[in-house]
C-alpha positions in Angstrom: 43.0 -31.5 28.9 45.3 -30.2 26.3 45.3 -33.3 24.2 41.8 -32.9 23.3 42.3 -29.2 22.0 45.2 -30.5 19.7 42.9 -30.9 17.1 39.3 -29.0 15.9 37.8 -29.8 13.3 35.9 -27.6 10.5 32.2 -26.9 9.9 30.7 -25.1 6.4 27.6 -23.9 6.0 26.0 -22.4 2.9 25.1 -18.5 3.2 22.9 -18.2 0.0 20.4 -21.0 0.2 17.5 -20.9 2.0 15.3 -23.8 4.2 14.8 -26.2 1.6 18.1 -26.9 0.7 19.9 -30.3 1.6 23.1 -30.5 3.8 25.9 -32.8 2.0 27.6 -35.3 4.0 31.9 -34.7 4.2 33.5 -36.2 1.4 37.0 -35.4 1.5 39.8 -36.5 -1.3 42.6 -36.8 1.6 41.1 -38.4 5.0 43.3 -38.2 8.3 44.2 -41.9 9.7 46.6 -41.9 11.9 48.3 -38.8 14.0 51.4 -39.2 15.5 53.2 -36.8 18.4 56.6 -36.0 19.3 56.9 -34.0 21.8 59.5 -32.5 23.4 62.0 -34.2 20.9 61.5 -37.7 22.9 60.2 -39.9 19.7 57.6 -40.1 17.5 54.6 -41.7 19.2 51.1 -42.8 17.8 48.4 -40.2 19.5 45.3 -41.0 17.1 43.8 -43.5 14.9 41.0 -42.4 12.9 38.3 -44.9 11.5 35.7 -44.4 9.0 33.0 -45.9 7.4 32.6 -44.5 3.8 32.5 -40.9 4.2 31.6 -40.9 7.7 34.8 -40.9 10.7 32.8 -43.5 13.2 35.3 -43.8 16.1 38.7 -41.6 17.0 40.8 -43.9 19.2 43.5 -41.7 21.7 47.0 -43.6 22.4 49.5 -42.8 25.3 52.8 -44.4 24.1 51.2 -48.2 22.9 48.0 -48.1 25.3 44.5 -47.4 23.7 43.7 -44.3 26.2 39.9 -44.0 25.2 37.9 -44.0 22.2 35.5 -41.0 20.9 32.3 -42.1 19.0 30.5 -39.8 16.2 26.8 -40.3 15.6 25.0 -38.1 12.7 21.4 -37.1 11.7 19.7 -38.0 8.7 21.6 -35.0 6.6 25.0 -36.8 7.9 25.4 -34.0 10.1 27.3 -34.7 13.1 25.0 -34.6 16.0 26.8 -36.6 19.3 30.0 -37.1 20.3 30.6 -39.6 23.0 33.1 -41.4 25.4 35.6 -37.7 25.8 37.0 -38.9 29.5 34.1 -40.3 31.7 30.8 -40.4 30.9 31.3 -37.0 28.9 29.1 -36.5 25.9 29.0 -33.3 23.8 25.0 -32.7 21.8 24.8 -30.6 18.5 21.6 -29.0 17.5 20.7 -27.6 14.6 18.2 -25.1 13.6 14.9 -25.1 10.8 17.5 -24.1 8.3 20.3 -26.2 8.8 22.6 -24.1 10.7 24.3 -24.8 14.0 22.4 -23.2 16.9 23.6 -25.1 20.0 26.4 -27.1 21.2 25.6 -28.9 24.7 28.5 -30.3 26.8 27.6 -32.7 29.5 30.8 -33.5 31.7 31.8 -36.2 33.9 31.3 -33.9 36.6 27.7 -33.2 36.2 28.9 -29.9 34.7 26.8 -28.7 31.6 28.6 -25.6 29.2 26.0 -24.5 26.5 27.5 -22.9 23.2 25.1 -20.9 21.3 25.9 -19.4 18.1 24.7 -16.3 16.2 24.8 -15.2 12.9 25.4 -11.5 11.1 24.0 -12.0 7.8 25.9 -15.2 6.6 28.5 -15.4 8.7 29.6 -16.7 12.1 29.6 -13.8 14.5 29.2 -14.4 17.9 29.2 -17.4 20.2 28.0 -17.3 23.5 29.3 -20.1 26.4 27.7 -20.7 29.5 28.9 -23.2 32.4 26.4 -24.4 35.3 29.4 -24.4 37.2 32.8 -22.6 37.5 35.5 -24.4 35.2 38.2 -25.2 36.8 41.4 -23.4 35.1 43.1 -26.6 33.8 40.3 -27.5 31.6 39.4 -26.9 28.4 36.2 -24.4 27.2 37.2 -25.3 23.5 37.2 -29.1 23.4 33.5 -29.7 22.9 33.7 -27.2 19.8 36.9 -28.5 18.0 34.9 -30.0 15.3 33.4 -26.6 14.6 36.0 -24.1 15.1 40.0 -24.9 15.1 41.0 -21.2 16.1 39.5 -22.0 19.6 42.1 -24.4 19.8 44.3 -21.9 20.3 42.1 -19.7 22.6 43.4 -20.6 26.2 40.9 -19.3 28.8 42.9 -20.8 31.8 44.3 -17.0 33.3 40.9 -15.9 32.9 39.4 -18.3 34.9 41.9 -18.1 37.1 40.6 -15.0 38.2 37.0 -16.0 38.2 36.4 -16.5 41.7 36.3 -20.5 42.4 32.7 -19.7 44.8 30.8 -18.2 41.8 28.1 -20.7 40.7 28.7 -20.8 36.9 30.4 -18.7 34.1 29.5 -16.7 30.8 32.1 -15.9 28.2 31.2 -13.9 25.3 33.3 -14.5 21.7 33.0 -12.4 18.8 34.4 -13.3 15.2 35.9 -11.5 12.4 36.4 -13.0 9.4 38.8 -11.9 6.4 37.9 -13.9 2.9 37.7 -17.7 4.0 39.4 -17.5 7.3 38.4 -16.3 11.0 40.7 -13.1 11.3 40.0 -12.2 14.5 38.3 -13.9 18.0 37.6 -11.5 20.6 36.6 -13.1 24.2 35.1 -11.1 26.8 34.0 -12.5 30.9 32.9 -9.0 32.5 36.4 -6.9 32.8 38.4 -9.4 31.5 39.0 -9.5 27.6 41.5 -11.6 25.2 41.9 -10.9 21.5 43.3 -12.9 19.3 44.7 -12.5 15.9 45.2 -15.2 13.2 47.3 -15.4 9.6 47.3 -18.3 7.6 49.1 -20.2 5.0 47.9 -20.7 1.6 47.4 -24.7 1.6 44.4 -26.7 2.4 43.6 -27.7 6.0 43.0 -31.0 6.1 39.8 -30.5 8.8 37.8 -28.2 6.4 34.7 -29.5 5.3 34.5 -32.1 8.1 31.4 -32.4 9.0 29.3 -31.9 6.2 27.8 -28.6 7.0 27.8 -26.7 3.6 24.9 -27.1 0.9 26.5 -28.2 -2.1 29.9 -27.0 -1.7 29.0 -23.4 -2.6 32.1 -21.0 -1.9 30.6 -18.3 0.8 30.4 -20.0 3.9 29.4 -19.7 7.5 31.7 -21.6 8.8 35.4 -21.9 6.2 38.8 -22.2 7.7 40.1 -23.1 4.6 43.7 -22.4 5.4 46.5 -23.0 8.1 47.7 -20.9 10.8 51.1 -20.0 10.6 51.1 -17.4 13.5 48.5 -15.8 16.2 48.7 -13.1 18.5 46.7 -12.8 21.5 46.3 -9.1 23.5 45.5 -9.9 27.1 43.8 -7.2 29.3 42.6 -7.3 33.2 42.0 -4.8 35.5 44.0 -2.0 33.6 46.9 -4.3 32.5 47.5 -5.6 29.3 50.1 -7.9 27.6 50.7 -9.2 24.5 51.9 -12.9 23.1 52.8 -13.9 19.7 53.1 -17.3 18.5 54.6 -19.6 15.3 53.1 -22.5 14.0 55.4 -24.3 11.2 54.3 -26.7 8.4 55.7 -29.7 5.8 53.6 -30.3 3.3 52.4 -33.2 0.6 51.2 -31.1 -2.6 48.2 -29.1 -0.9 47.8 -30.7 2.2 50.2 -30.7 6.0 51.9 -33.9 6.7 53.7 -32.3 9.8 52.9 -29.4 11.9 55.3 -27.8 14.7 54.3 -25.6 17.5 56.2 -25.2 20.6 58.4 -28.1 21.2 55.7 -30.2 19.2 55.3 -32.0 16.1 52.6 -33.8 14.9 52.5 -35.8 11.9 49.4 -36.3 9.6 48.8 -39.8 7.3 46.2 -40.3 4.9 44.1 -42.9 3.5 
């Protein structure tokens, strides 16, 4: 559903430290509460309420027009990294799983459908370079491969896999997509997905203000600077190069921002608008 790829969030991880270092929980100056929507020019609408405990978000409630649509919980591990996220539509429930070191090695999405998509992730050197998704069953067009991961990675917000799994054929028993990651200074450049002859790229430029979904989750040790995991900025524009059986297209695509010192309070995409509050 496209709601739940509206927003992703940001994880950090440190590239410098090695197994015996200690994760630090998120502990943001600015922290979302409330989202609101206007789409389409029809009204401002409250879309999200965020609550937190301390530095910990506990719940996410979703809103269509007054009504409380469902509510998302967030459990965390002992080094407040975020390790469940439950109650996404259905019985739904998305597992994160870290490795010896700290890193993110597998995100497991269990759907209402008895569906399950594994995300592995792999590293070159200390950065993100590859994750790797596999579905037990074919997904149908209309859904999303990037909601379980929008706490990790925002630029998969943006990735839409629907044409390509369009021409998946529906009697296949599962699917595999391959994504490769480029990364220029504190920003993912560059996302290359791949599902045999079927490849989208996509490039990213970004603003120079803070996102206010880095750091979410806790993932970096101490707040050191070279990360696995940054998006420390805003996209302002992305391009994605579509190719398929010896065609190719290209899209290009604006994303506009207000902003409150260093931080959005509105962003505008298409014939959207969302607007960020703070506590």
């Amino acid at each position: 559903m496209k709601k739940m790829t509206l927003l992703l969030a940001v994880a950090l991880f440190a590239v410098t430290f090695t197994s015996c270092q200690k994760t630090e929980p998120y502990n943001p100056k600015e922290k979302i509460s409330k989202i609101y929507l206007d789409l389409g020019g029809v009204g401002k609408s409250l879309f999200e309420v965020w609550n937190w405990d301390g530095k910990q978000l506990k719940t996410i409630e979703y809103y269509i027009g007054m009504s409380n649509f469902y509510t998302e919980e967030f459990t965390y591990n002992k080094n407040g990294q975020l390790q469940k996220v439950e109650g996404a539509g259905g019985d739904a429930r998305t597992e994160y799983i870290y490795n010896k070191f700290g890193r993110l090695h597998k995100i497991k999405h269990f759907d209402y459908d008895e569906n399950t998509v594994t995300y592995t992730f792999e590293y070159d050197d200390n950065k993100l370079s590859e994750i790797i998704i596999v579905s037990t069953k074919f997904i149908e067009p209309d859904k999303s491969i990037a909601a379980p991961v929008k706490y990790v990675l925002p630029e998969l917000s943006f990735v839409e896999t629907s044409e390509m799994l369009s021409n998946i054929p529906a009697e296949r028993g599962g699917i595999r997509l391959e994504l490769d990651i480029d990364w220029r200074g504190n920003n993912i450049s560059e996302i290359e997905v791949e599902s045999g002859e079927y490849k989208e790229k996509y490039y990213f430029k970004y603003d120079d203000k803070l996102s206010p979904l880095r750091n979410f989750w806790g993932l970096d040790f101490g707040g050191i600077n070279d990360n696995i995991f940054v998006n420390k900025n805003n996209i302002v524009e992305y391009t994605v190069v579509t190719s398929y059986a010896g065609f190719s297209y290209t899209d290009t695509k604006y994303i506009s921002y207000t902003y409150d010192g260093k931080y959005p309070v509105t962003k505008s995409h298409g014939d959207t608008i969302e607007y960020y509050e703070y506590e």
